[in-house]
C-alpha positions as CSV (number, residue, x, y, z in Angstrom):
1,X,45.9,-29.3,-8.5
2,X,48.4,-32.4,-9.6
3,X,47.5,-33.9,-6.1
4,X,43.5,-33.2,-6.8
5,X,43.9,-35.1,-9.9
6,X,45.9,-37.9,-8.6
7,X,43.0,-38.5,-6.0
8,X,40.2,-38.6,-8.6
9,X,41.7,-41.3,-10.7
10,X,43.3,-42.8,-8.1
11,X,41.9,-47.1,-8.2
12,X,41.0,-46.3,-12.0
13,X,42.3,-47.8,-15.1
14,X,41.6,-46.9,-18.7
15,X,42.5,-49.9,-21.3
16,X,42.8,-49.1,-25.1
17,X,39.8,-50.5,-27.8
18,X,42.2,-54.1,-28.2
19,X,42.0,-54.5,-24.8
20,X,38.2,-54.0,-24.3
21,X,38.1,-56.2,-27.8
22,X,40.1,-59.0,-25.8
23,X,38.2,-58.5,-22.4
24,X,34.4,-58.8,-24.4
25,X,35.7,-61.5,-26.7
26,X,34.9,-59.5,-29.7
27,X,37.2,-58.5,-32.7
28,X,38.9,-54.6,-32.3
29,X,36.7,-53.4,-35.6
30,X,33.5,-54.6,-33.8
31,X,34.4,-51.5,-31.0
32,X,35.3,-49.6,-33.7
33,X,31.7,-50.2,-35.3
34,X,30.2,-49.9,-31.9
35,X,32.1,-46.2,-31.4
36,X,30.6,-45.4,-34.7
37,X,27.6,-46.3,-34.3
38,X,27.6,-44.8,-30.7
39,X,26.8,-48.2,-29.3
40,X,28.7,-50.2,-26.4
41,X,30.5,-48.4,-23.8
42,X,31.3,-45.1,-23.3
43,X,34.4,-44.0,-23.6
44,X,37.3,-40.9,-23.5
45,X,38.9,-39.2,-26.6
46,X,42.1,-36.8,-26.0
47,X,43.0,-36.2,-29.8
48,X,43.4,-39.3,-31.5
49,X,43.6,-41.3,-27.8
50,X,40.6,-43.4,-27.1
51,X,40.4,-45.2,-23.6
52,X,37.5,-46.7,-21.7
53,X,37.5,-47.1,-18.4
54,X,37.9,-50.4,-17.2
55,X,35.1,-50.3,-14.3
56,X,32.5,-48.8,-16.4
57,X,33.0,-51.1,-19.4
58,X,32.6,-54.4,-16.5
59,X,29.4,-52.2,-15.7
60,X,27.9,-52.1,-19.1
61,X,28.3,-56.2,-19.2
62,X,26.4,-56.3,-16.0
63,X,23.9,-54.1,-17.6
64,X,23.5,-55.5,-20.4
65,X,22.8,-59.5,-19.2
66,X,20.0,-61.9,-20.1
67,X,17.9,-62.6,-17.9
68,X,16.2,-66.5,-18.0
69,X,13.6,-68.1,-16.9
70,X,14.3,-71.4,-14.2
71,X,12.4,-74.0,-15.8
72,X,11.0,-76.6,-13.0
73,X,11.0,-80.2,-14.4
């Protein structure tokens, strides 16, 4: 089972809301807002623990881009 596990999360990190504050340039009570508002990224909650993972919150960036127009001059 332990070696099961160790295989699924194997190449994955979790980071903690300051570090996904610091990685989207935002201040920690913005995640907090987002959480409550059940905006932003997804994340996991063991008790009081809240992690997102780190692939998945790069993801939602991506997703969430703007795209422009190319202007010809």
């Amino acid at each position: 089972m332990e070696a099961e596990r160790r295989k699924l999360m194997e190449g994955r990190r979790f980071i903690d809301e300051k570090e996904l504050a610091a990685l989207y340039g935002v201040a920690v009570q913005t995640v907090r807002n987002w959480r409550f508002l059940r905006k932003g990224p997804s994340y996991s909650k063991l008790g009081r623990m809240i992690r997102y993972d780190l692939d998945y919150a790069l993801s939602f960036m991506d997703a969430h881009k703007v795209k422009l127009e190319k202007h010809s001059p």
